[in-house]
N, CA, C and O atoms as a GROMACS GRO file, in nm:
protein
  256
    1UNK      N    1  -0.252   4.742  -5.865
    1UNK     CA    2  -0.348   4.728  -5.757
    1UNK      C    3  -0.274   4.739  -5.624
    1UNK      O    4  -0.169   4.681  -5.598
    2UNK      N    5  -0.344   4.824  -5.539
    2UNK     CA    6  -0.230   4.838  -5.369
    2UNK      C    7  -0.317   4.732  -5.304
    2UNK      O    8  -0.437   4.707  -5.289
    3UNK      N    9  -0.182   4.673  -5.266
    3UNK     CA   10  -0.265   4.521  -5.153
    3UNK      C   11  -0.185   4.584  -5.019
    3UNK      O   12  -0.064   4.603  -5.036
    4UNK      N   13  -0.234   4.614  -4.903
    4UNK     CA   14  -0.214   4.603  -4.802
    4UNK      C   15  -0.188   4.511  -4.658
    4UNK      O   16  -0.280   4.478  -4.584
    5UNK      N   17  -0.051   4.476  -4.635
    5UNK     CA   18  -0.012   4.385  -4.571
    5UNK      C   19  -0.006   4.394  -4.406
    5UNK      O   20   0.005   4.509  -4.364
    6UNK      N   21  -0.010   4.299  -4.314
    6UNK     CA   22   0.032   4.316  -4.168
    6UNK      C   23   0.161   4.309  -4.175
    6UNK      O   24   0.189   4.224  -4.259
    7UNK      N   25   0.245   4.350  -4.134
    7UNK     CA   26   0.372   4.281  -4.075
    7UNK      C   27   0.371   4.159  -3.954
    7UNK      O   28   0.446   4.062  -3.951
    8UNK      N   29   0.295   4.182  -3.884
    8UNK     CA   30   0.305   4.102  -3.817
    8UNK      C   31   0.275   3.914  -3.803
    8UNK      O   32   0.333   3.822  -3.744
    9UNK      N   33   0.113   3.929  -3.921
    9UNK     CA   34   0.089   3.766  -3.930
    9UNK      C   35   0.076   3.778  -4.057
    9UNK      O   36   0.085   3.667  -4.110
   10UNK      N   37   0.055   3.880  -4.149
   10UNK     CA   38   0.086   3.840  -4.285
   10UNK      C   39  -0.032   3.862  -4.367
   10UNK      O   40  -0.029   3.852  -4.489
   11UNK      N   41  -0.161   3.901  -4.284
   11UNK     CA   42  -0.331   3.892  -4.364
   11UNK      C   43  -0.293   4.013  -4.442
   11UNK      O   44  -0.226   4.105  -4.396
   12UNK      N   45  -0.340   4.008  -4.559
   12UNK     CA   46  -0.347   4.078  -4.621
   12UNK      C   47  -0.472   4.121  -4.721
   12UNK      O   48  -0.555   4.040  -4.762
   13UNK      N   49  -0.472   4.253  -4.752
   13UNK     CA   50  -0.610   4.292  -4.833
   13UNK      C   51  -0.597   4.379  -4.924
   13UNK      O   52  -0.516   4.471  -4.918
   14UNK      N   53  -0.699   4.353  -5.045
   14UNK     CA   54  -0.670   4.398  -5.189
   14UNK      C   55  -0.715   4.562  -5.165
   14UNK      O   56  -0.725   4.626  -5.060
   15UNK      N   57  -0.742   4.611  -5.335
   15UNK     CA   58  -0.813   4.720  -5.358
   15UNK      C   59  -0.946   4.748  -5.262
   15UNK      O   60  -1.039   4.669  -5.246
   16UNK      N   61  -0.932   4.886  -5.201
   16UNK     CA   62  -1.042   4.978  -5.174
   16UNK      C   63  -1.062   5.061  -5.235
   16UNK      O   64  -0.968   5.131  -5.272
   17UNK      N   65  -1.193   5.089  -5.272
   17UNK     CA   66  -1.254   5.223  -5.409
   17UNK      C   67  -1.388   5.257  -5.294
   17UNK      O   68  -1.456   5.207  -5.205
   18UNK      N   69  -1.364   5.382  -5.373
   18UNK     CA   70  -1.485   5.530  -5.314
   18UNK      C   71  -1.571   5.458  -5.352
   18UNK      O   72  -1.570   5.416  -5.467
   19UNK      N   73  -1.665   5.428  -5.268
   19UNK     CA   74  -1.828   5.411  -5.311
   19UNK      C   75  -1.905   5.477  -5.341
   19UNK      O   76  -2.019   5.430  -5.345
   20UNK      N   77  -1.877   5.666  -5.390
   20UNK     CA   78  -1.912   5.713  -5.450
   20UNK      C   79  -1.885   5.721  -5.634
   20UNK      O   80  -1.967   5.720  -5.726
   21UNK      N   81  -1.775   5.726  -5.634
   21UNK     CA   82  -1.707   5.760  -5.778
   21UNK      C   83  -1.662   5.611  -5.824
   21UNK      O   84  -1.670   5.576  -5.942
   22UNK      N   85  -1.606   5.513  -5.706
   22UNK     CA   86  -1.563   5.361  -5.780
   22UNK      C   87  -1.356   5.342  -5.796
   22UNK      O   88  -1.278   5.247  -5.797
   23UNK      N   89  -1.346   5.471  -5.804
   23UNK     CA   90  -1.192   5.497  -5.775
   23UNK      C   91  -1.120   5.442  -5.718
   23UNK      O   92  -1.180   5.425  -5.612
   24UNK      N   93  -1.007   5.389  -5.706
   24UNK     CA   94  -0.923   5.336  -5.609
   24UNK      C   95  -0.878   5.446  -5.520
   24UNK      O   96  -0.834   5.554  -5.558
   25UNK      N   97  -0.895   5.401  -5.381
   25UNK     CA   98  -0.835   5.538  -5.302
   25UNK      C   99  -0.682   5.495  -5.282
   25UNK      O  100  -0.614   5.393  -5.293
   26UNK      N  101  -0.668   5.624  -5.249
   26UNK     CA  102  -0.444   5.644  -5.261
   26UNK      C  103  -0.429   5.640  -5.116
   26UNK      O  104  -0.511   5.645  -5.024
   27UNK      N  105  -0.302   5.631  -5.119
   27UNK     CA  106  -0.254   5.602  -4.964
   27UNK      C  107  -0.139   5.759  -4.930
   27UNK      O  108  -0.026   5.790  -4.967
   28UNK      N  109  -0.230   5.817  -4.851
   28UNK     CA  110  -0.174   5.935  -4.786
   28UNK      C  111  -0.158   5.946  -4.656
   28UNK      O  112  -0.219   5.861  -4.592
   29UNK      N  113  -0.106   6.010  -4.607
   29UNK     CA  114  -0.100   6.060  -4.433
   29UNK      C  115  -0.143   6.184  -4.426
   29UNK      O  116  -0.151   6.253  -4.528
   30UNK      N  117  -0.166   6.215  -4.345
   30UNK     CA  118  -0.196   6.359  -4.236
   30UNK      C  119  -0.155   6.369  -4.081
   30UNK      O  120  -0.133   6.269  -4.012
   31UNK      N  121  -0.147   6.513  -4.031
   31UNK     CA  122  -0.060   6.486  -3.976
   31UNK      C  123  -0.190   6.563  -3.813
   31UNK      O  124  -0.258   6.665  -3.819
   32UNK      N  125  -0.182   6.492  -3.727
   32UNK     CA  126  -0.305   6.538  -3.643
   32UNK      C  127  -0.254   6.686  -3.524
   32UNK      O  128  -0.134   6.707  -3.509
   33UNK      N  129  -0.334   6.755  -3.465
   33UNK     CA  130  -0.329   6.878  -3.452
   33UNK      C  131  -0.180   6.879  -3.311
   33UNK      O  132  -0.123   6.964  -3.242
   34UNK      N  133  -0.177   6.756  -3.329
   34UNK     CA  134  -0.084   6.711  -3.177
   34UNK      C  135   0.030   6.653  -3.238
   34UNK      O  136   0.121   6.597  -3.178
   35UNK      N  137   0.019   6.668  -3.352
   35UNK     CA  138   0.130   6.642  -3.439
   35UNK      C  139   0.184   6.447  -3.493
   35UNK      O  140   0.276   6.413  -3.567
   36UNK      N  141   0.097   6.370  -3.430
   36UNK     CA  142   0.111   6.246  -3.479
   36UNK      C  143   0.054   6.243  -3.652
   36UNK      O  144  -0.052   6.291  -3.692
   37UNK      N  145   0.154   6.177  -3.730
   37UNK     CA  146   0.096   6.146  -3.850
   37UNK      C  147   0.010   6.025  -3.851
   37UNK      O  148   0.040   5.937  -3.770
   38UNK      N  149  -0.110   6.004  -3.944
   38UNK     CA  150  -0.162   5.910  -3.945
   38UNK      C  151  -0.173   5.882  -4.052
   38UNK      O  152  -0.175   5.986  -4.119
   39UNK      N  153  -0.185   5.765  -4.134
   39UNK     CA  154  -0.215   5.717  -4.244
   39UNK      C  155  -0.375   5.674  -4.257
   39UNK      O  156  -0.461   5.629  -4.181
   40UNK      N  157  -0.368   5.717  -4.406
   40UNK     CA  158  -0.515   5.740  -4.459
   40UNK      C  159  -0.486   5.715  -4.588
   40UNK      O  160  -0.382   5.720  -4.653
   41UNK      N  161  -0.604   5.685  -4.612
   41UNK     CA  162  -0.701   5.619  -4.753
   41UNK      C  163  -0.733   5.719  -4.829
   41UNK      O  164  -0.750   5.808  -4.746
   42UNK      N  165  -0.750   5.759  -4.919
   42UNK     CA  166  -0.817   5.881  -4.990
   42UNK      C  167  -0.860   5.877  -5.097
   42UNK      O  168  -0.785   5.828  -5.181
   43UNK      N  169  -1.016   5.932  -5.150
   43UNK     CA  170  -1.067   5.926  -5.278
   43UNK      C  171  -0.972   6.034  -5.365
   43UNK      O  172  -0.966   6.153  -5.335
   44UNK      N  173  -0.925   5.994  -5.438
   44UNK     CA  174  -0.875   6.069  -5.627
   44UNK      C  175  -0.911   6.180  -5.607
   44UNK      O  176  -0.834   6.275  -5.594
   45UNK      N  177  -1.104   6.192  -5.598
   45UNK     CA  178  -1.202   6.275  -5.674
   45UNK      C  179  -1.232   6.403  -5.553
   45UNK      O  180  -1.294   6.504  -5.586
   46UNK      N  181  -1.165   6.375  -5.373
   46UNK     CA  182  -1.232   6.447  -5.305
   46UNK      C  183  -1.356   6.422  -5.224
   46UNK      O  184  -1.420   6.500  -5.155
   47UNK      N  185  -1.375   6.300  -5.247
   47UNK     CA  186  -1.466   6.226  -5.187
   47UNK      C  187  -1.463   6.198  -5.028
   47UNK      O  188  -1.573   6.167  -4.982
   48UNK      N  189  -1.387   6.201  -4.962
   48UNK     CA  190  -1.341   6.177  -4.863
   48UNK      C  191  -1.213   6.095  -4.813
   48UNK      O  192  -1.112   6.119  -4.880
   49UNK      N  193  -1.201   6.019  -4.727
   49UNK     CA  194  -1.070   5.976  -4.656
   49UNK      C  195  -1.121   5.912  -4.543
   49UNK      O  196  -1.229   5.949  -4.496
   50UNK      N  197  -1.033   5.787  -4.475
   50UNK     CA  198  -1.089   5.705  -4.409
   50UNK      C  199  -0.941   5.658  -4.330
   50UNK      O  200  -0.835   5.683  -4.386
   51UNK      N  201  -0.943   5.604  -4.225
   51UNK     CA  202  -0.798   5.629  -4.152
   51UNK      C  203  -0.754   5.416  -4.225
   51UNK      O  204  -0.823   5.314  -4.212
   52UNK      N  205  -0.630   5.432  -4.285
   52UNK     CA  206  -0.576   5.303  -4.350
   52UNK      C  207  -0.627   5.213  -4.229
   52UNK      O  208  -0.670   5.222  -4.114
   53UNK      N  209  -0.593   5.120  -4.329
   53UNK     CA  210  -0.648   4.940  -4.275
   53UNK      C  211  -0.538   4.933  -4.127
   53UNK      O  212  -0.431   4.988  -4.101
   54UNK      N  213  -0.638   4.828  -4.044
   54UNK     CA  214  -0.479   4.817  -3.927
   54UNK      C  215  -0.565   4.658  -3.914
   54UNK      O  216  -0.675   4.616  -3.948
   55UNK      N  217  -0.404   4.586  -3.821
   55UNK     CA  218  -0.458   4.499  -3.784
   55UNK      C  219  -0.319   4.419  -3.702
   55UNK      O  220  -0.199   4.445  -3.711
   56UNK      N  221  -0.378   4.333  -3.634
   56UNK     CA  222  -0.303   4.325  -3.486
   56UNK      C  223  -0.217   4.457  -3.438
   56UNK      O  224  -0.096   4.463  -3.413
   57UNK      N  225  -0.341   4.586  -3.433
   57UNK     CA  226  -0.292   4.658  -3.339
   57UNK      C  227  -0.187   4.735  -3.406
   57UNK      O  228  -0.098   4.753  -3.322
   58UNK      N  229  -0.148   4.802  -3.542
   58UNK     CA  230  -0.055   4.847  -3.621
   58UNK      C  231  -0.128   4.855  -3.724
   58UNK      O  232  -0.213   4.773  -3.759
   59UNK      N  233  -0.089   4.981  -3.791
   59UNK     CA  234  -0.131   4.946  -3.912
   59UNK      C  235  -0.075   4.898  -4.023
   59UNK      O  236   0.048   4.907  -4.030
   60UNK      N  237  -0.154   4.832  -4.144
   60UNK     CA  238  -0.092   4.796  -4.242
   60UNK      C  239  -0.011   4.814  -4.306
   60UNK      O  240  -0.054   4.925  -4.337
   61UNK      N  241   0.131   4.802  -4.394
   61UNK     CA  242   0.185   4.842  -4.488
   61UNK      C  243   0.159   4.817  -4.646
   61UNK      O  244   0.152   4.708  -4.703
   62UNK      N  245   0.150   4.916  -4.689
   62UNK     CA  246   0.105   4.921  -4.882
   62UNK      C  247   0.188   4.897  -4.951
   62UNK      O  248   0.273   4.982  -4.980
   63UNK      N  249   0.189   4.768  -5.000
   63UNK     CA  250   0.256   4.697  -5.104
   63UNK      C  251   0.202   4.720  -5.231
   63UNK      O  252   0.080   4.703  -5.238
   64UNK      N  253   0.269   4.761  -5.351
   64UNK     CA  254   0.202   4.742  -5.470
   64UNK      C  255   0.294   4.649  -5.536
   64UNK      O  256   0.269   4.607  -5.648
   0.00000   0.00000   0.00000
C-alpha cells in the first residue's frame, strides 16, 4: 500500500484508487511545457491523473 508522507509535520495519507476502475493509482511525474517536473497520481487502466497530494506547501513524499 503507498502511504504518502509530509516532510515537514509528518500527516500522512493512505491508498488512492480510480473511482472509475477501483485501482490503486501509481506515483509518476511529468514534466510541464516550461520544463518543471511535477508529480502525479495515475490510474493503471488510463483513467486519468491528478497532480500528487501536497501539504504545508510541498508536496508529499511516497513511502511504501
Amino acid at each position: 500500500m503507498a502511504v504518502y508522507k509530509c516532510e515537514v509535520c509528518g500527516m500522512s495519507i493512505g491508498t488512492m484508487t480510480c473511482g472509475t476502475c477501483g485501482k490503486e493509482l501509481e506515483h509518476s511525474s511529468i514534466t510541464t511545457e516550461t520544463g518543471e517536473t511535477v508529480h502525479v497520481s495515475e490510474c493503471p487502466d488510463g483513467h486519468g491523473k491528478i497532480k500528487s497530494p501536497m501539504c504545508c506547501g510541498q508536496d508529499m513524499t511516497r513511502t511504501d
